[in-house]
C-alpha angles and dihedrals in degrees: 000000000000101000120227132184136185088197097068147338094226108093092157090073137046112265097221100041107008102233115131103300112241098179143018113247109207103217094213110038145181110032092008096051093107093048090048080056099046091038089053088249094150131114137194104242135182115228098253096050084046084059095045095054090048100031114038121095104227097056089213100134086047090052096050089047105056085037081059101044081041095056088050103047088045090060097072097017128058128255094244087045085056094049089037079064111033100018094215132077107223095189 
C-alpha cells in the first residue's frame, strides 16, 4: 500500500516530534482504521510519540491530533461528511 496522507508530505520523520519515523499512527482508529486510510488520516510517528498518543492519561496529544485530521479533512469535505465517517467532531 502507497501511503498518503493529507496530513503531510513528510513520511521520513515523525509528524508530532520530527525524529526518524519508526511507525504510521492512524489518526482515527479502531473501527475507523480503513476510512483514516482512505481519507489520507495517517501520519508518520516515532515510537515514543506513538506511546504518548495511546498511553498518556490525559489524552491530550490524541485529542489535538484527531482536531487536526478533522480541520483538514474539513477543508475539502463537508462537516456533516466528516460526522457521516467518523461519527464524532472533534473541534
Amino acid at each position: 500500500m502507497e501511503l498518503k496522507s493529507i496530513m503531510t508530505e513528510d513520511w521520513e520523520h515523525c509528524f508530532v516530534c520530527g525524529k526518524p519515523r519508526q511507525q504510521v499512527h492512524h489518526v482515527i482508529g479502531g473501527a475507523y482504521r480503513k476510512k483514516s486510510e482512505k481519507f489520507g488520516l495517517i501520519i508518520p510517528i516515532c515510537n515514543e510519540c506513538h506511546r504518548e498518543v495511546h498511553d498518556s492519561p490525559n489524552q491530550e496529544l490524541n485529542k489535538k491530533l484527531k482536531a487536526n485530521a478533522q480541520a483538514d479533512f474539513e477543508m475539502n469535505h463537508s462537516h456533516a461528511e466528516w460526522i457521516r465517517n467518523f461519527d464524532k467532531n472533534y473541534m
